[in-house]
KEKE-3310 file (N, C-alpha, C; in steps of 0.2 Angstrom, whole numbers, plus 5000, padded with zeros to 4 digits):
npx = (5508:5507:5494:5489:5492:5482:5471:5471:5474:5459:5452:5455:5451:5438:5433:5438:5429:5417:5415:5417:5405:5396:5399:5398:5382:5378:5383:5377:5365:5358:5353:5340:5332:5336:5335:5336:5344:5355:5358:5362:5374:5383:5383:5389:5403:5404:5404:5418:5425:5429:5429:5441:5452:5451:5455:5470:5470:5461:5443:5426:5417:5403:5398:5406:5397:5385:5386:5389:5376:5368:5369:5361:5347:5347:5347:5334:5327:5329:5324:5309:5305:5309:5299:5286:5285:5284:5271:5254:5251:5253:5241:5226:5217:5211:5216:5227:5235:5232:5239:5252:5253:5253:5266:5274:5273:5274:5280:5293:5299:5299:5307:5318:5321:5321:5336:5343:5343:5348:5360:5368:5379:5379:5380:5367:5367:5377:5383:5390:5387:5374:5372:5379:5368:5359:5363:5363:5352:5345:5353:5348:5334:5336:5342:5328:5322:5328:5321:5310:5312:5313:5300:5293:5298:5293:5278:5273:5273:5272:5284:5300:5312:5325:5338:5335:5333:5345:5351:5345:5349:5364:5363:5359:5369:5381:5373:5372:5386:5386:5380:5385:5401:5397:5391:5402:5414:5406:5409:5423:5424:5433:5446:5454:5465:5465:5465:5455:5446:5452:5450:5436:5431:5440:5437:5420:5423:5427:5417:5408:5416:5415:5401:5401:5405:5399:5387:5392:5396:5381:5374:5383:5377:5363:5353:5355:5346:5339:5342:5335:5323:5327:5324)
npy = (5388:5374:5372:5378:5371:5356:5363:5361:5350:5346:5350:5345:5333:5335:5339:5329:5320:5323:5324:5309:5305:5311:5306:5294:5293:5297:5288:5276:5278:5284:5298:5300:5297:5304:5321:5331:5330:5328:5339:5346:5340:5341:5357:5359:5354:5363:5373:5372:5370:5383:5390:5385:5388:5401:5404:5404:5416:5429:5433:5443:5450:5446:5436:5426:5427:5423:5409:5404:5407:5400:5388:5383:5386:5378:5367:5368:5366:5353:5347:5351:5342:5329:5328:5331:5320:5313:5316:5316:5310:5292:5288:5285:5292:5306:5316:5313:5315:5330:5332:5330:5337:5349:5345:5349:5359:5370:5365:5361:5370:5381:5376:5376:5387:5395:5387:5392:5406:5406:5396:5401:5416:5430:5442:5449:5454:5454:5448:5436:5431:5428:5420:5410:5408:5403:5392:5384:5383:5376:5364:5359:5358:5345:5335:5334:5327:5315:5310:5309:5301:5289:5288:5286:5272:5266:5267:5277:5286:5290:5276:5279:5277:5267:5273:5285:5286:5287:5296:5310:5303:5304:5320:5322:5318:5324:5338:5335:5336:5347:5357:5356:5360:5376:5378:5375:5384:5397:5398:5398:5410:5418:5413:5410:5402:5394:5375:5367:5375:5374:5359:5357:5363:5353:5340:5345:5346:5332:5323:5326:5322:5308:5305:5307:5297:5285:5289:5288:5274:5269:5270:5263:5252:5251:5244:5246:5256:5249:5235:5231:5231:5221:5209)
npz = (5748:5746:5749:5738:5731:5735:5733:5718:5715:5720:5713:5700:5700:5703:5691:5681:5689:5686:5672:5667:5674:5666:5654:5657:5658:5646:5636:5641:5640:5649:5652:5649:5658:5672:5665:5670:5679:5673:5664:5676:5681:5670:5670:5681:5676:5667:5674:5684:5674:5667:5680:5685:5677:5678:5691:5686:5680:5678:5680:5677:5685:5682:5677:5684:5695:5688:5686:5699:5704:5698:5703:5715:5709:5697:5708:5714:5705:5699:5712:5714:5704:5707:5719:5711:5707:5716:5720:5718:5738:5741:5751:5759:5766:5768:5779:5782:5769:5770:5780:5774:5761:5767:5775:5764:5758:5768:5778:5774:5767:5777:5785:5780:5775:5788:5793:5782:5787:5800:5800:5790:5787:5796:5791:5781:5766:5758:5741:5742:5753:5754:5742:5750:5759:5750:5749:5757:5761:5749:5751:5764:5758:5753:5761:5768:5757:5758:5768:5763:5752:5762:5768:5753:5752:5764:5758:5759:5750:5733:5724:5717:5706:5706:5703:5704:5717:5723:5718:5723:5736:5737:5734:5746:5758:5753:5757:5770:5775:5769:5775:5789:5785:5785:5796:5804:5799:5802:5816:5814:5805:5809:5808:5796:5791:5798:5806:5808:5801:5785:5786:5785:5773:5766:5772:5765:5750:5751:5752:5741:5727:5734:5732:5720:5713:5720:5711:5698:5700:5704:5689:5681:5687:5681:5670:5653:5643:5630:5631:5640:5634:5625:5631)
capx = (5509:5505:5487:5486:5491:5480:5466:5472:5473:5454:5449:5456:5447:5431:5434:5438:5423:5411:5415:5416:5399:5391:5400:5393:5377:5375:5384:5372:5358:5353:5352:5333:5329:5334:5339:5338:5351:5361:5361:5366:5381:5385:5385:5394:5408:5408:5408:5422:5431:5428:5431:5448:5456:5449:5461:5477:5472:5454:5437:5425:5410:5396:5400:5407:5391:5379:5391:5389:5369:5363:5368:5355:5343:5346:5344:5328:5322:5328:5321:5304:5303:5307:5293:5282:5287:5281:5264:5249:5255:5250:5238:5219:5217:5211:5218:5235:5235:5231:5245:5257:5253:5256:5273:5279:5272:5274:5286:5300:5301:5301:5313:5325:5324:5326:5339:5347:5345:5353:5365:5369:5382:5376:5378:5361:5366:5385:5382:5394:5384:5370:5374:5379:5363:5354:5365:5361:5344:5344:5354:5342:5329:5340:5341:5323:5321:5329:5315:5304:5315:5311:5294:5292:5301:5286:5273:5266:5272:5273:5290:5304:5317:5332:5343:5333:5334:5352:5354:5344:5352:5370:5364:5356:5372:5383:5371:5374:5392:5391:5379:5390:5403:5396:5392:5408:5414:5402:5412:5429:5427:5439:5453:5451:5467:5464:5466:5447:5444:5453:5448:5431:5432:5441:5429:5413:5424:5429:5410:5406:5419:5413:5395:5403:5409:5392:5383:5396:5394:5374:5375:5385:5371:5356:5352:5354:5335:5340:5344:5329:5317:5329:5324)
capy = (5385:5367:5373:5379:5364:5355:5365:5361:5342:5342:5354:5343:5326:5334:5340:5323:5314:5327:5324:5303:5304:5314:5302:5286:5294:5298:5282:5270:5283:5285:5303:5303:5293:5311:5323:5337:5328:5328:5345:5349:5337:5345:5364:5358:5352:5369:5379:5369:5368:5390:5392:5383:5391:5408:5406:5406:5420:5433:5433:5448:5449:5444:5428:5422:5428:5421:5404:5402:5409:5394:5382:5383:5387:5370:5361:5368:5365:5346:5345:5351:5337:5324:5329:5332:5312:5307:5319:5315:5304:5287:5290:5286:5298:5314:5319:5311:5319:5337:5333:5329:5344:5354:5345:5350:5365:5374:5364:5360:5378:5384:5373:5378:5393:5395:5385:5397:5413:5405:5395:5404:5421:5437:5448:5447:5458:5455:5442:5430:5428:5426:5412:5404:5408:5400:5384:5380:5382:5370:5359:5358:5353:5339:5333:5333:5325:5309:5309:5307:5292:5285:5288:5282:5264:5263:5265:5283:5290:5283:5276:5283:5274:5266:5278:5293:5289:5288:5303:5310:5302:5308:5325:5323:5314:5330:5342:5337:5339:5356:5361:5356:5364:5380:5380:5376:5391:5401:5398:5399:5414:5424:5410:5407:5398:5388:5369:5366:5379:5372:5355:5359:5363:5348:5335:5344:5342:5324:5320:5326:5317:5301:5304:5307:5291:5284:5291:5283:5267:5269:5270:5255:5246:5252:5240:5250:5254:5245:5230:5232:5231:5215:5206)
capz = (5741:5748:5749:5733:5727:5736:5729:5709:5714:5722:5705:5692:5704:5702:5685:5679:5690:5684:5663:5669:5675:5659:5647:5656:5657:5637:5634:5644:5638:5656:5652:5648:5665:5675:5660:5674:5684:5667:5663:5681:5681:5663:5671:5686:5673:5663:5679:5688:5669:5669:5687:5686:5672:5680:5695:5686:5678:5681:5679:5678:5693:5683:5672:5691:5698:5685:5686:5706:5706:5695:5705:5720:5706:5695:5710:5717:5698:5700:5719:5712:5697:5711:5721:5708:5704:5723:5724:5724:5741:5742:5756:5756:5772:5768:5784:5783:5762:5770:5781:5768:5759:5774:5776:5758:5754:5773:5783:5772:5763:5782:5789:5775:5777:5795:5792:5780:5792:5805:5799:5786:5788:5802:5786:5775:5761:5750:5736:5742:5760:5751:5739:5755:5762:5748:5747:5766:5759:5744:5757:5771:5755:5749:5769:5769:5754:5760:5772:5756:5750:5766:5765:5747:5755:5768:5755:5759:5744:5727:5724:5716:5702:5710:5700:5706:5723:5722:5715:5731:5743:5737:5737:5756:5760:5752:5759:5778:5774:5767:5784:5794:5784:5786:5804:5807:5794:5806:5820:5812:5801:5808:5807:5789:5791:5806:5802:5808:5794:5779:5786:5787:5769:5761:5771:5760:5744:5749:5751:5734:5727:5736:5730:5710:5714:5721:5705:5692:5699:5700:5681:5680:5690:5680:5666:5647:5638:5624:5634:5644:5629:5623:5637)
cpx = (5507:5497:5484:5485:5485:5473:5466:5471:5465:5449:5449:5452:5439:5428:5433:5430:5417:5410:5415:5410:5396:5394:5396:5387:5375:5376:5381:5367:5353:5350:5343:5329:5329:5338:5341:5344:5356:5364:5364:5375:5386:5387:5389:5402:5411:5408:5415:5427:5434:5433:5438:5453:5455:5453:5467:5477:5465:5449:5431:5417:5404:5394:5400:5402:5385:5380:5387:5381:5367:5364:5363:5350:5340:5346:5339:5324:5322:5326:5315:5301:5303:5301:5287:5280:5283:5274:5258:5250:5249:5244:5231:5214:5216:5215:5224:5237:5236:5239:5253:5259:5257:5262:5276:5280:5273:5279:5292:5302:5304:5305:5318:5326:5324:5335:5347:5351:5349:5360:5371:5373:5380:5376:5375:5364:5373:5382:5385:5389:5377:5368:5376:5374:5360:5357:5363:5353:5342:5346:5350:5336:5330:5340:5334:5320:5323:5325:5309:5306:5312:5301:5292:5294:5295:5280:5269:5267:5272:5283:5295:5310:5325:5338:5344:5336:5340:5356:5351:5348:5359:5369:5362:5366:5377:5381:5373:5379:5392:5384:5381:5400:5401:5393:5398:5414:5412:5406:5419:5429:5432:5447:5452:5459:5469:5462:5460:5443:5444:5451:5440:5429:5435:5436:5425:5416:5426:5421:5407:5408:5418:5405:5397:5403:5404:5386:5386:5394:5387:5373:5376:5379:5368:5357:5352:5345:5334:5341:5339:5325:5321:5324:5316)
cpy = (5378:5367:5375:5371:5359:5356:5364:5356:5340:5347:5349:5337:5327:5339:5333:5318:5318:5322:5315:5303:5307:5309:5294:5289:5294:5290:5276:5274:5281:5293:5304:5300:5302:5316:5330:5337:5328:5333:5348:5346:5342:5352:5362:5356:5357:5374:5378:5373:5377:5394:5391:5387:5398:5408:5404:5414:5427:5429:5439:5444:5446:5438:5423:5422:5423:5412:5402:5402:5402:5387:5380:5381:5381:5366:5362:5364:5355:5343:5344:5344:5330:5326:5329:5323:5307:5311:5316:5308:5298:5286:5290:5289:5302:5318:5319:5315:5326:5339:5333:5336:5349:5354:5351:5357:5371:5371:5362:5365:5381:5384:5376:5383:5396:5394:5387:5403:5412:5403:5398:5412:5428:5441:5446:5450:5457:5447:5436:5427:5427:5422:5409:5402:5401:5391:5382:5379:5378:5364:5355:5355:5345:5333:5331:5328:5318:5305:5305:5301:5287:5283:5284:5273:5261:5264:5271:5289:5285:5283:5278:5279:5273:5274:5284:5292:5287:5294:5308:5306:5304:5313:5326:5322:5321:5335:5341:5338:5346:5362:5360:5360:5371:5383:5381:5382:5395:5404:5400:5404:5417:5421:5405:5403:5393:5381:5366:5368:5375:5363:5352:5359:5357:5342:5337:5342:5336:5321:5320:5323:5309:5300:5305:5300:5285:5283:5286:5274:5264:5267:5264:5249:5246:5248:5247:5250:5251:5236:5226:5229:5222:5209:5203)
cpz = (5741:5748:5744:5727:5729:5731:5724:5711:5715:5715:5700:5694:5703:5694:5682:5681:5686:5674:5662:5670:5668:5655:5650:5657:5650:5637:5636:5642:5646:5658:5652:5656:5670:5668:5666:5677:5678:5666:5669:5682:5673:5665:5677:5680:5670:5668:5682:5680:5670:5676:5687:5682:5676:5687:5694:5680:5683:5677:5681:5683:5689:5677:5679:5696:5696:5686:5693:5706:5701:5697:5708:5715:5703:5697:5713:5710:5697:5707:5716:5708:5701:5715:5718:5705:5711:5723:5716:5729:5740:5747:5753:5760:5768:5771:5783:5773:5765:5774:5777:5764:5763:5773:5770:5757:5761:5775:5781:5771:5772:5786:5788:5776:5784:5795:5790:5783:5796:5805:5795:5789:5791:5796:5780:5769:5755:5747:5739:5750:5758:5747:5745:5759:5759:5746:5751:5765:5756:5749:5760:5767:5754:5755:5769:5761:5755:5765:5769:5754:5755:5766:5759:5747:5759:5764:5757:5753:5739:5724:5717:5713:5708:5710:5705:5716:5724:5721:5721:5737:5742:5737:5744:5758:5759:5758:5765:5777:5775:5773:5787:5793:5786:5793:5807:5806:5797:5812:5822:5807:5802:5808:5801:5789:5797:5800:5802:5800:5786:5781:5786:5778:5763:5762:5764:5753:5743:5749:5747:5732:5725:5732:5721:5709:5712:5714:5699:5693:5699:5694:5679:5682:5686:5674:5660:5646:5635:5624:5638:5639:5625:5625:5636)
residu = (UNK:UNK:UNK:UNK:UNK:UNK:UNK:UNK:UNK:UNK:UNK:UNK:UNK:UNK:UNK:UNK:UNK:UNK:UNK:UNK:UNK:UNK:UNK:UNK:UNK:UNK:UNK:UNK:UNK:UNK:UNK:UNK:UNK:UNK:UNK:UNK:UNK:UNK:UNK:UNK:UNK:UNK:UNK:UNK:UNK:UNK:UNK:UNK:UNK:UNK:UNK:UNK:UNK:UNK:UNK:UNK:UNK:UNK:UNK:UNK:UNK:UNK:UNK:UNK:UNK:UNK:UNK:UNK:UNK:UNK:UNK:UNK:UNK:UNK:UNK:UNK:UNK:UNK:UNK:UNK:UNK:UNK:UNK:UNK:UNK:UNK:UNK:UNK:UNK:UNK:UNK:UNK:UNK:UNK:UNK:UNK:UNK:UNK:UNK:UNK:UNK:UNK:UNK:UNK:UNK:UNK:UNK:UNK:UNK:UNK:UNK:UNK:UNK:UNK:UNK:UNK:UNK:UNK:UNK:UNK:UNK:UNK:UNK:UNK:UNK:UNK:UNK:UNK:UNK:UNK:UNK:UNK:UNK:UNK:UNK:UNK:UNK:UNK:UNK:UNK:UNK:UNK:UNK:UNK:UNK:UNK:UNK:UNK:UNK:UNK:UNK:UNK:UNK:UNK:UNK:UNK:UNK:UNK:UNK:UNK:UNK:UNK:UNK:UNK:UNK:UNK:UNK:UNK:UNK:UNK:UNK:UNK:UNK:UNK:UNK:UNK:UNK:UNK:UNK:UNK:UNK:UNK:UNK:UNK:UNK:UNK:UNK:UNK:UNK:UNK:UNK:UNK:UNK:UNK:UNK:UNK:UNK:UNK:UNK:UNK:UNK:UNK:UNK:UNK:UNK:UNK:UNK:UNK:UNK:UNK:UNK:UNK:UNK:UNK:UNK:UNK:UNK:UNK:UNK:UNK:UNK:UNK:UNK:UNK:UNK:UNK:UNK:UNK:UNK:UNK:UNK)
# end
């Protein structure tokens, strides 16, 4: 019973940060700065608001299905658009350019997904260990994508909107979270109430949380457009 509650009180916390973030982003008009990050904070808000009402009562398999599968998906779709924001690198190498390429287009995809086989659930084939595949996967990009932030600071990419890489480094910042969740999940499945377990689990949604957090006050930072143009 303490544990349900638990879970209603960190539902309604990222309910609330979710719909706080989308209002300050319209209402600052920072939505066209990333609009992709808009619409994801915006589905994360109507999946949370769905999801919650649907554990006091049902939900059938392929609403809850369609729900959980577009996460991964809308963040590879806003990984891609930052990437495509740092490429062609700053680099007047051919050599060090062919390398770069390499990295992106070979060694991150490869990483990630190593990263998902292993880390990720002994059983390939039930929906649910398959979504957790593909989250350790997005992850592991999100992870290496703050390598690129770093990059973009030392001048071998082209740089990258305050905003934006904020919004990057919150999901890297998450994402180690929810790999070391899911290691630890790996080790502790069979004592799904072992305190490591549930404990394991409240960290990754306190680090979200903190990165809602992170994001809203970003916003607050970023100068309006309309104030901008005053100027």
């Amino acid at each position: 019973m303490e544990i349900r509650i638990v879970n209603y009180f960190l539902a309604v916390l990222g309910l609330a940060g979710h719909l706080f973030l989308n209002v300050v982003l319209i209402r600052r008009k920072l939505a066209v700065k990333l609009p992709l990050f808009t619409i994801l904070t915006m589905f994360y808000l109507l999946r949370s608001a769905i999801l919650f009402l649907a554990s006091f009562g049902s939900i059938s398999a392929w609403p809850y299905w369609t729900l959980i599968t577009l996460d991964p998906v809308l963040q590879c779709v806003l990984f891609a658009t930052i990437i495509h924001a740092w490429w062609p690198p700053a680099l007047e190498s051919k050599i060090l350019r062919a390398l770069a390429d390499f990295s992106l287009f070979v060694t991150v995809p490869l990483v990630s997904g190593l990263a998902a086989w292993f880390i990720g659930p002994s059983s390939h084939f039930s929906p649910e260990n398959l979504y957790i595949k593909a989250g350790v996967f997005v992850s592991v990009l999100w992870i290496e994508a703050e390598f690129g932030v770093i990059a973009s600071s030392a001048g071998f990419l082209r740089p990258l909107p305050a905003f934006t890489q904020k919004v990057v480094r919150g999901f890297a910042i998450y994402s180690a979270a929810d790999v070391i969740t899911e290691i630890g999940h790996k080790n502790f499945a069979a004592l799904r109430a072992a305190p490591t377990y549930l404990g394991l689990s409240y960290m990754r949604v306190g680090v979200y949380l903190l990165c809602l957090a992170v994001w809203i006050t970003a916003c607050y930072q970023e100068p309006r457009p309309n104030a901008t143009r005053a100027r």
